[in-house]
C-alpha positions in Angstrom: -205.2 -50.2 10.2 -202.2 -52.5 12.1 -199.6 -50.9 13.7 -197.3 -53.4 11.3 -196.7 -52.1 8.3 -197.1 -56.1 6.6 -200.7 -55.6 7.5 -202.9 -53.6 5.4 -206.4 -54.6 3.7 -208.2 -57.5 4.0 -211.0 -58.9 1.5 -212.7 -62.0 1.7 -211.5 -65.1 -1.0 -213.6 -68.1 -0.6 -214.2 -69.3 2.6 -211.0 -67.2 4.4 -209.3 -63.5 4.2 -206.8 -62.7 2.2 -204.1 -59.4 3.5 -203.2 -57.3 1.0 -201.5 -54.1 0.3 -203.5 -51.5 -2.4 -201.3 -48.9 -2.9 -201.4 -45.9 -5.7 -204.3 -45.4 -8.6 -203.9 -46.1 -12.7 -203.9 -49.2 -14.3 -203.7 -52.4 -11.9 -200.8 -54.6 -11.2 -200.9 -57.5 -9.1 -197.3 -58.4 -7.3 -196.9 -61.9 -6.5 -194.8 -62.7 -3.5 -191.8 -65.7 -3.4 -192.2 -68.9 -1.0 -189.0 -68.0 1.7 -189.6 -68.4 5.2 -191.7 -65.4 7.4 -192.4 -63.8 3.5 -195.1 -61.8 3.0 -195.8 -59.2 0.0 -194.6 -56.3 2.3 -191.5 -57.6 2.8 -191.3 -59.4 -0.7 -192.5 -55.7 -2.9 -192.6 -53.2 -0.4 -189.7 -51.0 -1.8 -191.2 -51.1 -5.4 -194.5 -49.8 -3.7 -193.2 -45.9 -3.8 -191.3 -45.9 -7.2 -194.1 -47.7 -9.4 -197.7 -46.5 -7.0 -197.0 -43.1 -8.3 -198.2 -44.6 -11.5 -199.8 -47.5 -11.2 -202.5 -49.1 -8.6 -200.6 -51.8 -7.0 -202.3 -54.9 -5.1 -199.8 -57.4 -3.5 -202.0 -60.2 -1.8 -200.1 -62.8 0.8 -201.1 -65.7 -0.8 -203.0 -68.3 1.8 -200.3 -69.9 3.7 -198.5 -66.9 3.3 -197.9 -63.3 5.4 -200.9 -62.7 7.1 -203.9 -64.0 5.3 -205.9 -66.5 7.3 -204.4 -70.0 7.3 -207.9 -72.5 7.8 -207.3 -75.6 9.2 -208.2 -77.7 6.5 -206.7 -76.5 3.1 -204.1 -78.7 1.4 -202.0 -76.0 0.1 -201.2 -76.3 -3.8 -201.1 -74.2 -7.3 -204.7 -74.8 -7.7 -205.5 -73.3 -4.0 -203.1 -70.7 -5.0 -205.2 -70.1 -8.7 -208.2 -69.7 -7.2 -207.5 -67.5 -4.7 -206.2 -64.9 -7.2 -209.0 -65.5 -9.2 -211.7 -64.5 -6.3 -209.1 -61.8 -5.0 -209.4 -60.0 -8.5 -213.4 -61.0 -8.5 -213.6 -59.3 -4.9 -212.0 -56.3 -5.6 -213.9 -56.0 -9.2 -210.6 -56.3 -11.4 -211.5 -58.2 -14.8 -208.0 -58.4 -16.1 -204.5 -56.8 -14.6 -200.5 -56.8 -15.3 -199.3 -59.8 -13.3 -195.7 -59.3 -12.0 -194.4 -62.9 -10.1 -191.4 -63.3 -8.0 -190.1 -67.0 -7.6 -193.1 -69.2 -6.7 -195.2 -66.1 -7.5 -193.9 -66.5 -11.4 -195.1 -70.2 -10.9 -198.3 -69.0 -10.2 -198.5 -66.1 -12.5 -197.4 -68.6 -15.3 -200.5 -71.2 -13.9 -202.3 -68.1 -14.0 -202.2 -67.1 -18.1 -202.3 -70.4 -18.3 -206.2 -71.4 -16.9 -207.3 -67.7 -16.6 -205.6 -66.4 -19.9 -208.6 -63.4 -20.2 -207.6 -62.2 -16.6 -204.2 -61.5 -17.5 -202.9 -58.2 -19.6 -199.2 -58.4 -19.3 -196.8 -60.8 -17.4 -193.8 -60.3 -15.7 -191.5 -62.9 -14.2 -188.3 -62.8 -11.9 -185.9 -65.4 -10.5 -189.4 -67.6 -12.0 -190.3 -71.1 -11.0 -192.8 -73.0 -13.4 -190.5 -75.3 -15.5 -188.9 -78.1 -14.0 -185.5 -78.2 -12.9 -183.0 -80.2 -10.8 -183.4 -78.6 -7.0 -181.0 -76.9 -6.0 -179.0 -76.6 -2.5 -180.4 -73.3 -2.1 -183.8 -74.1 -2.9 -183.3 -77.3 -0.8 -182.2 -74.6 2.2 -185.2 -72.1 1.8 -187.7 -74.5 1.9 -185.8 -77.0 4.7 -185.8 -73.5 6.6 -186.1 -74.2 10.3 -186.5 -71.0 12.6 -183.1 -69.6 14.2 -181.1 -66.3 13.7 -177.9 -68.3 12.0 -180.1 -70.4 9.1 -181.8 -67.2 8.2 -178.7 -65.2 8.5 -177.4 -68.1 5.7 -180.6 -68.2 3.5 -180.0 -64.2 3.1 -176.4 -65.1 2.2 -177.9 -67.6 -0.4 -180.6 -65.2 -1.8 -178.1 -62.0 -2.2 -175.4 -61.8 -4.6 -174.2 -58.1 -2.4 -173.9 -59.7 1.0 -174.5 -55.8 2.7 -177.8 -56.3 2.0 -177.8 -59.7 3.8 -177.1 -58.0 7.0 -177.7 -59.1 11.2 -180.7 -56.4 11.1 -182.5 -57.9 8.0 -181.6 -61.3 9.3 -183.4 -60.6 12.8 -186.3 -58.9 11.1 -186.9 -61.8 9.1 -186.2 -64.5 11.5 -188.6 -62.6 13.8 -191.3 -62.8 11.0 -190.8 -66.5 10.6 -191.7 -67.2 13.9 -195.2 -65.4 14.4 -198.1 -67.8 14.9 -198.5 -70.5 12.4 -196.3 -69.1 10.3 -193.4 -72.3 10.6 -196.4 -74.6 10.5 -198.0 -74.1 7.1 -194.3 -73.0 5.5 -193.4 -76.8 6.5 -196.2 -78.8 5.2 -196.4 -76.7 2.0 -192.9 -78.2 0.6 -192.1 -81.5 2.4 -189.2 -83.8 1.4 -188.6 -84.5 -1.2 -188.4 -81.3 -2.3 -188.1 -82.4 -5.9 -191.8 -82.9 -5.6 -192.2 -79.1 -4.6 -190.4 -77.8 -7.9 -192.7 -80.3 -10.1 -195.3 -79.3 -8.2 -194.7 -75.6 -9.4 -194.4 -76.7 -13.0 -196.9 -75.9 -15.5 -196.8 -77.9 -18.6 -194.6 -76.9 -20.9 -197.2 -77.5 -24.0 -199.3 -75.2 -22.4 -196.6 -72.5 -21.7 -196.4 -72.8 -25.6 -200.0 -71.9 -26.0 -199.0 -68.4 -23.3 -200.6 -65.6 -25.8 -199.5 -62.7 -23.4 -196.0 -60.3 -23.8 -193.8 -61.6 -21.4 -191.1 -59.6 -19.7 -188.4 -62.6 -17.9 -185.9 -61.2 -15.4 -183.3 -62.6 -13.2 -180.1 -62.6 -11.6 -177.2 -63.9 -13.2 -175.8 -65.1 -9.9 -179.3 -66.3 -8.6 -178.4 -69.5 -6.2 -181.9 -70.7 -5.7 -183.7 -70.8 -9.1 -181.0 -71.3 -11.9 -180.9 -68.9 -14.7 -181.6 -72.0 -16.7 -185.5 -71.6 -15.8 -185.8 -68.6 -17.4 -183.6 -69.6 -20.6 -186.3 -72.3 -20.9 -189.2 -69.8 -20.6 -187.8 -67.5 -23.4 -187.8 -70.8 -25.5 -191.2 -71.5 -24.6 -193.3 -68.3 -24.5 -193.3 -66.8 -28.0 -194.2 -62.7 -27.4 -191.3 -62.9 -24.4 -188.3 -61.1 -23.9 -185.8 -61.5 -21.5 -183.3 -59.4 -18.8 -180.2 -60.4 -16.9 -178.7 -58.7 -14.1 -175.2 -59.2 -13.9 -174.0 -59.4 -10.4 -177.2 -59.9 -8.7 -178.7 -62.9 -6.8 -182.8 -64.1 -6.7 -184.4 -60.8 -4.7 -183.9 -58.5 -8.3 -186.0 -56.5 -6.5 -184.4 -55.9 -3.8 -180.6 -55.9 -5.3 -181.5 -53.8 -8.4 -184.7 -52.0 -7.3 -184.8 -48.9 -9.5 -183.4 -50.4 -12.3 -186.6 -53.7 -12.3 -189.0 -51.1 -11.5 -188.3 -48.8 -14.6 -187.7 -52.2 -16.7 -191.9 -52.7 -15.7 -192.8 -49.5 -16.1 -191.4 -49.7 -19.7 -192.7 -53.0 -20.0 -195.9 -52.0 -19.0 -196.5 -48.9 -20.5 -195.8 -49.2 -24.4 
């Protein structure tokens, strides 16, 4: 076991290892982590990890690309990358079908997800969610322009925090630190290029498909969320019949970070009836 608390297990998922944190027993929920700069599922889920592994079993992967599963040299990063890999993560650790809770790009995924591999997923959860298109907006245009000092991650905390405490010179170091271990800058860049408009399509499922989305559906997000728009997850209560949707007043995109107790009882209860 690292020394750094981001590292934890490692399993092989095709032709690379995946990190990933397995924390608590019970039925399995798999936490999907956002696309920010120097993220990882330690930093994105790691304060939800006490409050919900005393009932659950709780596997956050870093998606390839991401945290500190390998990067290989010749993946083209894209949802279908992403898809499989959760596919032959689940397949590797002998999980037929699990609660799927997304954050961000992570709802993108968990969306493409219920989509292909409906019989995989039990429940879905999505917060601050990608996977309709939208116009992009500046700070989605700032998270993924990210490039590594102190000062722009000291403003993308600013942008992803409606209670600016949280967004604090510790945090800001901490993360900007974590954004510039090895390779990290490098596959975060190619991942979302200019123009970024392409990135949010790119995370879109189709919205016919969405349609077809048997599973319950819980949809959270911030009311004052400045990188996805609350407007993404108005669309997906429109589109997903058995959905039902929560907004935190006075909160920003990290509802997990912002209004920690309060999302983690919101899955529990989700979860659990």
């Amino acid at each position: 076991m690292s020394k750094r608390p981001e590292i934890a297990n490692s399993v092989k998922t095709g032709t690379y290892n995946t990190n990933y944190h397995d924390v608590g027993s019970g039925e399995p929920i798999i936490m999907i982590h956002g696309s920010g700069p120097g993220v990882s599922a330690w930093a994105n889920w790691n304060k939800l990890f006490p409050i919900l592994s005393e009932k659950y079993r709780i596997l956050a992967p870093d998606m390839v690309g991401f945290g500190y599963t390998d990067r290989p040299a010749e993946i083209v990063y894209g949802m279908n990358v992403w898809v499989e890999q959760t596919v032959q993560f689940m397949d590797a650790l002998g999980i037929e079908k699990a609660n799927m809770v997304g954050n961000s790009f992570g709802g993108a995924l968990a969306l493409a997800m219920a989509v292909k591999y409906p019989e995989r997923i039990k429940k879905l959860v999505l917060m601050g969610s990608m996977g309709v298109t939208f116009p992009l907006t500046y700070g989605l245009e700032r998270v993924w322009g990210y490039t590594p000092s102190f000062e722009n991650m000291r403003e993308l905390l600013g942008i992803f925090t409606y209670d600016r405490t949280i967004a604090n010179d510790d945090l800001a170091r901490l993360r900007y630190e974590s954004s510039m271990q090895p390779g990290f800058q490098e596959s975060f860049s190619a991942m979302f290029p200019a123009p970024r408009q392409n990135g949010v399509e790119g995370m879109a499922s189709n919205e016919v498909y969405i349609r077809s989305i048997p599973h319950e559906t819980l949809i959270v997000h911030g009311r004052e969320d400045r990188v996805i728009p609350l407007e993404t997850s108005m669309k997906l209560i429109e589109l997903i019949e058995n959905a039902q949707l929560h907004v935190f007043g006075k909160c920003g995109h990290w509802t997990q970070i912002e209004k920690t107790r309060e999302f983690a009882a919101l899955v529990d209860g989700f979860i659990s009836i």
